[in-house]
C-alpha positions as CSV (number, residue, x, y, z in Angstrom):
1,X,0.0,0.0,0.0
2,X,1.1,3.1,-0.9
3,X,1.0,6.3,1.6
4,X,0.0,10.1,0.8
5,X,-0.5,13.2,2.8
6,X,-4.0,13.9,2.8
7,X,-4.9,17.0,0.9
8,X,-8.3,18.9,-0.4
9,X,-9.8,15.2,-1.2
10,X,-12.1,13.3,1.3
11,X,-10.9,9.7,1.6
12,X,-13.9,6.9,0.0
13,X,-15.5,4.5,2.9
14,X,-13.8,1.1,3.0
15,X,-11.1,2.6,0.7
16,X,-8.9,4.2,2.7
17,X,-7.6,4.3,6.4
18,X,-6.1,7.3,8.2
19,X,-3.0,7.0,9.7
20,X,-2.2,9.1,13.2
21,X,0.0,11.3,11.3
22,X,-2.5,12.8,8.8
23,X,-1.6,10.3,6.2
24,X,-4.2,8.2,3.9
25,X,-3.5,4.9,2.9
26,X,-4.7,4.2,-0.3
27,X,-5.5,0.9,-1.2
28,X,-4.4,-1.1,-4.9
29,X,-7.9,-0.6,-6.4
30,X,-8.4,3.3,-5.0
31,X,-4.8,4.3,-6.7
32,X,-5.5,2.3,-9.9
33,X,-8.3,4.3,-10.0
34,X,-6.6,7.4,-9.5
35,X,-3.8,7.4,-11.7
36,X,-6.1,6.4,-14.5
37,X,-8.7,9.7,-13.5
38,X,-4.9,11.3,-13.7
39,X,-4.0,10.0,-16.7
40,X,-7.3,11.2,-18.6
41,X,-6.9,14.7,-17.4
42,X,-3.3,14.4,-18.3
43,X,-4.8,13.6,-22.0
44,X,-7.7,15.9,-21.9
45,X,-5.3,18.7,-21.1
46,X,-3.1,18.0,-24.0
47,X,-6.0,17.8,-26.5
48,X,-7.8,20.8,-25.3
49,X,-6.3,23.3,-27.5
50,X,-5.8,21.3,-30.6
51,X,-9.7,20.3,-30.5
52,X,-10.3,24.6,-30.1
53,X,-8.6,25.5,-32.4
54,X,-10.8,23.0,-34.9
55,X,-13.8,24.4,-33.7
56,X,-13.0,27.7,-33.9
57,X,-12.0,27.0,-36.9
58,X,-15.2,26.1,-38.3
59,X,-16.8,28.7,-36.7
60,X,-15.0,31.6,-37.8
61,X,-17.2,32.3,-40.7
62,X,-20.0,32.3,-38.5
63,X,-18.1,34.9,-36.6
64,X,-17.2,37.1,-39.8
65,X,-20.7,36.9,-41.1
66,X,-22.6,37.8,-37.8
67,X,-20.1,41.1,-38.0
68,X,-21.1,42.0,-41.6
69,X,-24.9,41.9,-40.6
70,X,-24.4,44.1,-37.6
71,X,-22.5,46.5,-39.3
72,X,-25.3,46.3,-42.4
73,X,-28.1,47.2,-39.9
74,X,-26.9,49.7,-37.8
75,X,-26.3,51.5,-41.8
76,X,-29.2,54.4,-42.0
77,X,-30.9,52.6,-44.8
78,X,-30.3,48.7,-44.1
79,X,-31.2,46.9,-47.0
80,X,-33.4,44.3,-45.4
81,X,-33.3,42.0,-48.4
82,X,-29.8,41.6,-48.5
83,X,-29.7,41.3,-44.7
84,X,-32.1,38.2,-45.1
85,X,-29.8,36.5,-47.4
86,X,-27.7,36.7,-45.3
87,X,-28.9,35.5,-42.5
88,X,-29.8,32.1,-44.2
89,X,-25.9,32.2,-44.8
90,X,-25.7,32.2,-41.4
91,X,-28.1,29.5,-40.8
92,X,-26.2,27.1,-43.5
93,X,-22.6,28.3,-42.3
94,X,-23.6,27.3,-39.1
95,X,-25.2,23.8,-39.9
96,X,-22.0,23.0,-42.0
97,X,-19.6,23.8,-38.8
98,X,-21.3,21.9,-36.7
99,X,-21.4,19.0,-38.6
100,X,-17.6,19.5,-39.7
101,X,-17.4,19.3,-35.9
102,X,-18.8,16.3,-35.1
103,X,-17.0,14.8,-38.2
């Protein structure tokens, strides 16, 4: 069995045993368990910026296009037919990043 210091953690019923110094025991099954919870956040952390930068990707012409509208509406004359097309733009931009995405 392997020995830590106890820390922020509570230790889990039947899992654990205090020692009188403060220390937790942890037993086989409880440090399997973990290391492996540690080894998916080591993973997660790695892949955290590769899988933003994909989806922001993908979304940037969402981004761009939303900007054009506002700028065309706040214009004295918006011309609401052009605004419309564009907003169905939007609408298929949108559908197509999401679904690049998920692919």
């Amino acid at each position: 069995m392997l020995t830590t210091p106890v820390q922020d953690s509570m230790p889990l019923a039947n899992d654990t045993t205090a020692t009188p110094t403060g220390a937790v025991t942890l037993t086989p099954d409880v440090l399997r368990q973990r290391l492996a919870e540690a080894a998916a956040y080591a993973v997660l952390q790695r892949m955290a910026p590769v899988l933003r930068h994909d989806l922001v990707g993908t979304l940037q012409p969402v981004g761009i296009l939303m900007t054009l509208l506002q700028r065309r509406i706040q214009m004295p004359e918006p011309d609401l037919q052009a605004i419309a097309k564009n907003l169905a733009s939007v609408s298929a931009i949108a559908k197509e990043a999401t679904t690049g995405c998920i692919n």
